[in-house]
Each structure stands twice: as structure tokens, then as C-alpha cells.
Steps between C-alpha positions, in 0.01 A plus 500: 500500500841367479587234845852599533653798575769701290775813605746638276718849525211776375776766472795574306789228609766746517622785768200681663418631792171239535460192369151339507432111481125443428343166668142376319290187571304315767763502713671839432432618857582153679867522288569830622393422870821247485748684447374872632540604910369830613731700755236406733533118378104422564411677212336275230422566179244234463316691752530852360252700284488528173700780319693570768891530526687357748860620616757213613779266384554144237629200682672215349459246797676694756709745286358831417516562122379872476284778659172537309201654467183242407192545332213257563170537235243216528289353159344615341639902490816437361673500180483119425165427698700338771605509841817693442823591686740771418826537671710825496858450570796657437611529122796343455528177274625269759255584783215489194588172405583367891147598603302389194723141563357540893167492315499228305696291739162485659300399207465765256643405167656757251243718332513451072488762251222715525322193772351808739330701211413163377353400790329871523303369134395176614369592801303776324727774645573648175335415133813409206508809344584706901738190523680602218474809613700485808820345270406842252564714813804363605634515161387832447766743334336829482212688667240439232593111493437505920162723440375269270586173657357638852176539291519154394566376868211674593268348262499718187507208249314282681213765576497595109475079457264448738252753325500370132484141643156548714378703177577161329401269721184680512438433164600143550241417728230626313534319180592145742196608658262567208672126400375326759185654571355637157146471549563839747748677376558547112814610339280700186702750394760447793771540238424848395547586953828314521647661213571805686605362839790253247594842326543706877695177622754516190572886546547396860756266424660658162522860744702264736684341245615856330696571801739237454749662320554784753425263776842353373679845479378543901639153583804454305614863416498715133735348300719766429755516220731808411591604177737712311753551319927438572599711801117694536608377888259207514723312729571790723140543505472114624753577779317790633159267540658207614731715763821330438733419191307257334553601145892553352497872393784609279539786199534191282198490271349134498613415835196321587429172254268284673173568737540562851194523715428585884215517738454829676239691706471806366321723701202267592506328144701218440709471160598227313808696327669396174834700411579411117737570266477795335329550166674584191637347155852271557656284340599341812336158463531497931311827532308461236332205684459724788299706326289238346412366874443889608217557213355122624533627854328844390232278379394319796548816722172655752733824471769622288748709658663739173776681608673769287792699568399882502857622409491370146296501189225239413625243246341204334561252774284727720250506216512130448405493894219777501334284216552175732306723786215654300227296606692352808449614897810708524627773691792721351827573709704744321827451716846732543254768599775665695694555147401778235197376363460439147196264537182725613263333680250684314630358193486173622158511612344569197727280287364218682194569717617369834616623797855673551700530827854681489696233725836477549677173618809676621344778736224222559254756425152472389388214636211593694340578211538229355355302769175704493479446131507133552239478751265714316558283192446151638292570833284808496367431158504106315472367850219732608267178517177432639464408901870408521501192325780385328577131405849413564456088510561308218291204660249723520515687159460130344181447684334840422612396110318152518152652732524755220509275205179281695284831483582527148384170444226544699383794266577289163220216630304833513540621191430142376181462689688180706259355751564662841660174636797642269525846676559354856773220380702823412372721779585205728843488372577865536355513858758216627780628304450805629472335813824392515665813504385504865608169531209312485513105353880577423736201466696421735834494290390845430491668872849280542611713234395838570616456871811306439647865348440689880759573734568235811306648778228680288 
């Protein structure tokens, strides 16, 4: 437990209706008791229950700062593990700041980044991995990235964790045990049991480790690039997503030379969209380097938007791009649907095997579909993962890599007939690296790090 006490503005610091300035320490309560006065004026709160609210007004000495509302919750059922104080004024950034200065005027100092949640982990509140969590929800920019890191708050990572390190640790003991004592317990043939238990633990970990890759599409969004040809309506097509003029749209073919990307929530998927220049053969050296960084941007892509227009024929640009798509998560747009059509959909289909939606950028048509088709790609199928899991730390992808690589090595001194004393240096190290995914034995420059990167007041 920390011996002073820390408050900090827990809400947006901007025009609100409420504003709340959260109070945590040993003296939370006492703090608050200064500078609060009940309309009855013998109210105090050092006297009141716990998880009760309270309704009255902040004083600063004998000038009243704002009309509030205060919660008092005593240790150890709060957030940080602390007696804590929260105090509900009015939302506006002057009367925010004026109260939270009433506060520490009487011996609260400022809260740092990420200091409650902090506090929450060292007082055993929350393991690492739900303390990460709670940045992961904030942050959150679509409804699968919230889903997933509300799992992780409530202790799907560490739950999964905690399993394959008591199967380990099991395994520990015995050999340490067999060690020290091995006139009563023999390790005969012990290899041949362990085996299986090392080979359940690394398809444990490698199933957890497999969802990185979409666990990064559900925090960061599909990288989304759009491709075509001069004038297929790309741009327009960026315009319509984004909901403003991002894009310049002209009849001028080669109007966009460089990359332009945006961040948009698409339905209840988040893009990472890429307009590039269209694709064809110039002699424009200045184009022509557009479309170089369009094919490297196709490349890297979790999606490839291909638009065509639908009012003229397919050339060898579009050909060039259905070969770049082939073996590529893509979904066809074949724009200017409101036109004659010369492009079936039909025909477009079976030229390339992937889904085709008739859109069209000016009527802003089409788009629902589209939607759909991108939530069925990328959330109903690849991410259709066991028990919800998905890893979306780095930190803790690193760790899963190096416990991984220990059972490996755990299963070479098998195959090599090692003495056991070899299996449980490697089954030791995977248990605390593992370990330290919930924050266990983790250096201190470390949990400065990870908390240093919250919000003031979280």
C-alpha cells in the first residue's frame, strides 16, 4: 500500500455536463472531509458508510467552489484497493480543475499517468495483463476491439495463463521432489509421462499465439487499401467512407499521385484506409512513383479494396490488378453502377473468384453490403477463435514466444535422454516467464513503462 494519497480529473477535461475528480489513499476520506459541507453542515464523511453517496457542496476555506455529489468506498472494494473518494461536480474545465486544486490544497498530490490502475496492480486489484486491459478499453475503436479487451479485463488471458502454469508447475515439483528425496519417489520412465503434458502445454501456447495476427486486425483495424485504375472513382469512393471531401476528385485521370490514408469506423469495424494512385502504364516519372508505392501498399494490405468502373470495358490495367488480388483478401466494388453497365458482375465474379458489390460513389449506394461483406470476412470466420481469446499485447506475445521456445527445449533434453535436472531448468523458465505476463517478478522499469502510456486520472 502506497502512504500518500493521489486525485486527478477521471473524466474527459473538456465541456460536460459532470465532471468527476477521483481521491485514492489513506487519507482519501479525511481530504474530502476538508473541503466538503452537507446542507445540513454536521454531515461527515469520515463517519459515513461505505459505498454510499453523499449530496452537498466543495469549500475552499470559506468560498463555495461547486455543488457536488460524493462518493465514499472504503479498502479494500475499490478499484485501487484503497480508501477512495469520488467527487461529482459540474463539468466544466474551470470548476474541474478549481475543485481538484481544493483537493490537493489539502494534501493530495496530482495523480501520474496511469498511478490509480497502477495502484489497482500492486495492491493485487488487478493482475498486468487486466491492467493493460483497462488502457485496451479506453482505446478501443470498434466493437470487437471493446469485446475482446472486456474479456481480457475480466481475466481471459490470465485464466488461460494460470492453467498451463499450474500444469507446469506441477511437473516442476515432482522432478525437485524426486531430487531431493529419491530413495521414495523415482523418476523411471518419468520422461516418457511428461512428454505429453510439454506437447498439451505448447498447443496451449502456439493456439494462443495463432491469434495474434487477427488479434491485431481487432485492435488496430484491417488495413485497407483501394485499388484501380485512373478515374474507376477510387477517391470518390474514399469520400463516401470517410464522410467528407477527403480525397480531390476530378475527370482528370492520375489525379491522385501519392498515398492518402484515414481511420474510419465502418459499421462496427474500424479501417485503416489507403486511397492510391491509380494503376496503369505512364510515362509520368511523378505517377509512375505513385503507382510503385500503390503495388507496395497492396502488399502490406489485411484487405484490398478493387474498384472498377461498370460503364466501361476491362483493360490491362484492370488485369494487371486482378493478378495483384488473386491470392489476396479482397472484395470487388464495381462502381458507376447507376450508369449502363458494361462490366457484369457475373463476369467479374468468375474472372476473379471474389466477391462483387455494384456500388456507386455518387448515389452513395451499396454500401451496406459492403459492410456485411466485411464483417463476414474478418469476424464471423478467421476470427472465429476458441473461448474468446485473442492476443493483442506485444509484451505479451514476446513472452508466450520465449515460454514457448523453453518447452521446446524442454522436449530436446528429452529426446536426448538429459538427466531430469535439465527438464525443470527449462520448465522453470517457462513457468516465470509466463508468469510475468500477469505481472509477476516484473521489473520495475517495466510497469513504469507500461503505465507511463495511461491517461491522467486512469
Amino acid at each position: 500500500m502506497y502512504n500518500d494519497t493521489i486525485a486527478a480529473i477521471s473524466t474527459a477535461v473538456s465541456a460536460s455536463g459532470i465532471g468527476i475528480i477521483r481521491v485514492s489513499g489513506s487519507d482519501a476520506v479525511e481530504i474530502a472531509d476538508r473541503v466538503y459541507r452537507s446542507k445540513t453542515k454536521d454531515k461527515k464523511l469520515t463517519n459515513v458508510s461505505t459505498h454510499t453517496i453523499h449530496y452537498g457542496h466543495i469549500y475552499d476555506g470559506e468560498e463555495m467552489v461547486d455543488e457536488v455529489l460524493v462518493m465514499v468506498m472504503r479498502a479494500p472494494r475499490t478499484f485501487t484497493g484503497e480508501d477512495t473518494v469520488e467527487i461529482d461536480c459540474h463539468g466544466g474545465i474551470y470548476a474541474m480543475k478549481k475543485v481538484l486544486d481544493t483537493v490537493l490544497k489539502q494534501g493530495a498530490r496530482i495523480a501520474e499517468p496511469g498511478e490509480f490502475t497502477k495502484r489497482a496492480f500492486l495492491n493485487g486489484r488487478l493482475d498486468l495483463s487486466q491492467a493493460e486491459a483497462v488502457m485496451d478499453v479506453i482505446e478501443s475503436k470498434n466493437r470487437y476491439a471493446l469485446k475482446n479487451s472486456i474479456q481480457q479485463l475480466k481475466g481471459s488471458v490470465k485464466n488461460k495463463i494460470e492453467e498451463i502454469r499450474k500444469n507446469i508447475l506441477h511437473e516442476i515439483a515432482r522432478i525437485e521432489s524426486a531430487l531431493d528425496d529419491p530413495e521414495h519417489m523415482s523418476l523411471d520412465g518419468y520422461g516418457m509421462e511428461l512428454r505429453p503434458v510439454v506437447e498439451e502445454q505448447e498447443r496451449q501456447i502456439s493456439r494462443l499465439l495463432s491469434t495474434v495476427a487477427n488479434g491485431k486486425v481487432i485492435q488496430e483495424g484491417i488495413r485497407t487499401v483501394i485499388l484501380g485504375k485512373p478515374n474507376a472513382g477510387k477517391s470518390s469512393l474514399l469520400n463516401v467512407l470517410v464522410g467528407e471531401d477527403r480525397a480531390i476528385v476530378t475527370e482528370i485521370a492520375g489525379t491522385t499521385r501519392d498515398v492518402l490514408e484515414e481511420y474510419i469506423h465502418f459499421g462496427g469495424t474500424a479501417l485503416k484506409i489507403v486511397d492510391t494512385a491509380g494503376i496503369r502504364n505512364t510515362a509520368d516519372v511523378v505517377e509512375s512513383i505513385g503507382v510503385d508505392k500503390a503495388v507496395d501498399q497492396a502488399k502490406q494490405a489485411d484487405l484490398i479494396l478493387y474498384v472498377t468502373d461498370a460503364s466501361v470495358p476491362l483493360d490491362e490495367n484492370d488485369f494487371r490488378i486482378i493478378e495483384m488480388i488473386r491470392d489476396r483478401q479482397a472484395v470487388i466494388l464495381l462502381n458507376k453502377s447507376d450508369l449502363p453497365q458494361v462490366v457484369k458482375i457475373e463476369e467479374l465474379a468468375d474472372l476473379t473468384g471474389k466477391t462483387v458489390i455494384a456500388v456507386s460513389a455518387k448515389e452513395e449506394s451499396g454500401f451496406e453490403k459492403l459492410e456485411s461483406c466485411i464483417e463476414a470476412m474478418f469476424f464471423q470466420g478467421n476470427l472465429d477463435l476458441p473461448e474468446d481469446i485473442y492476443i493483442t499485447n506485444l509484451r505479451h506475445k514476446k513472452l508466450l514466444e520465449e515460454a514457448l521456445e523453453s518447452l521446446k527445449q524442454v522436449q530436446a533434453s528429452l529426446d536426448a535422454d538429459m538427466p531430469e535436472d535439465f527438464y525443470s531448468i527449462d520448465l522453470m523458465h517457462a513457468y516465470e516467464t509466463l508468469g510475468n505476463i500477469l505481472g509477476e517478478s516484473v521489473d520495475e522499469d517495466v510497469i513504469q513503462e507500461i503505465f507511463e502510456n495511461f491517461c491522467v486520472g486512469k
